[in-house]
N, C-alpha and C positions, 0 to 999 in steps of 0.2 A: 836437251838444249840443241844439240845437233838439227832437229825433227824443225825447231823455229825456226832454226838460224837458213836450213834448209830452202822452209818457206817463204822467207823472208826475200833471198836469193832469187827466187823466184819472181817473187813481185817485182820489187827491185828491178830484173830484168825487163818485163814486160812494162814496167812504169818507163823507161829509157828507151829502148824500142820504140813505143809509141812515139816519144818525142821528135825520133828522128827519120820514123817512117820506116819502119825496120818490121818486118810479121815474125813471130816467132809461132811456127807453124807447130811446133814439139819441142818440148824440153821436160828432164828429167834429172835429177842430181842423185850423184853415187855418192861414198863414202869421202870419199877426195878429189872428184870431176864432176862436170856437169855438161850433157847432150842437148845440145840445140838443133833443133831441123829451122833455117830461116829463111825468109825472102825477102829480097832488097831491092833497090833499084842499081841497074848496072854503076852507074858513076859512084855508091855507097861500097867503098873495099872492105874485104873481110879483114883486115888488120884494122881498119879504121872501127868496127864493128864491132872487134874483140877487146880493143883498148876501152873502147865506153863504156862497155858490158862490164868489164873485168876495174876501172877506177871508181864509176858508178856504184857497184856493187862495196866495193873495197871500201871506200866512204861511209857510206851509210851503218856496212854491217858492224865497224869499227866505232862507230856514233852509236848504236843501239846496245852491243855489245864489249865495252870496251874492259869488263872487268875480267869477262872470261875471256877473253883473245888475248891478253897480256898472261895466262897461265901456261898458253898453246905455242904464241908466239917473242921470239926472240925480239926482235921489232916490230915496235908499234907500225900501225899504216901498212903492214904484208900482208897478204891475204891470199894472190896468187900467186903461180909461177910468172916465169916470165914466159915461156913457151905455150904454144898451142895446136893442134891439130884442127884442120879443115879438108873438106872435102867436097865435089860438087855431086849430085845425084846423075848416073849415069842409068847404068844398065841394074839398077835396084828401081824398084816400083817403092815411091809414094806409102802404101801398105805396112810391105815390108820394112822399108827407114822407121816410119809410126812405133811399131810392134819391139821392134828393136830398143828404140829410144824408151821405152815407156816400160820394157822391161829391165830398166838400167834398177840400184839401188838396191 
């Protein structure tokens, strides 16, 4: 179930991105996170980004799967945290972020 729910997260993502102009250049999901390498336009904030990403997904996966999320979770409609980690690419090459992200899981 996890392997769907996984992929599902996935699309999901890339379905909502699209919509708002968002590249999601790598992404990966581990056990309880998931790695995005993206590009945005400046005026598009990474808060604003992670909410879409993070309601978007929450929605749907709770629509598809609501039998088995109500075994995992305590409240219906939870899905993430509330926090998040962000970073900008500096002094890592492009590559290296790829290789990283792709060996998350």
């Amino acid at each position: 179930m996890s392997k769907q729910i996984s992929d599902d997260i996935k699309q999901f993502s890339h379905k909502i991105c699209q919509k708002h102009k968002v590249i999601i250049r790598y992404m990966e999901t581990d056990k309880d996170h998931i790695h995005y390498m993206i590009e945005a336009e400046p005026m598009m904030s990474v808060s604003k980004i992670v909410n879409l990403i993070k309601s978007y997904t929450t929605y749907y996966i709770w629509k598809k799967y609501p039998n088995y999320l109500q075994k995992k979770f305590w409240r219906e409609q939870t899905f993430w945290t509330d926090g998040y980690f962000s970073c900008s690419v500096g002094n890592v090459s492009e590559e290296m972020l790829r290789k990283y992200i792709e060996n998350q899981g």
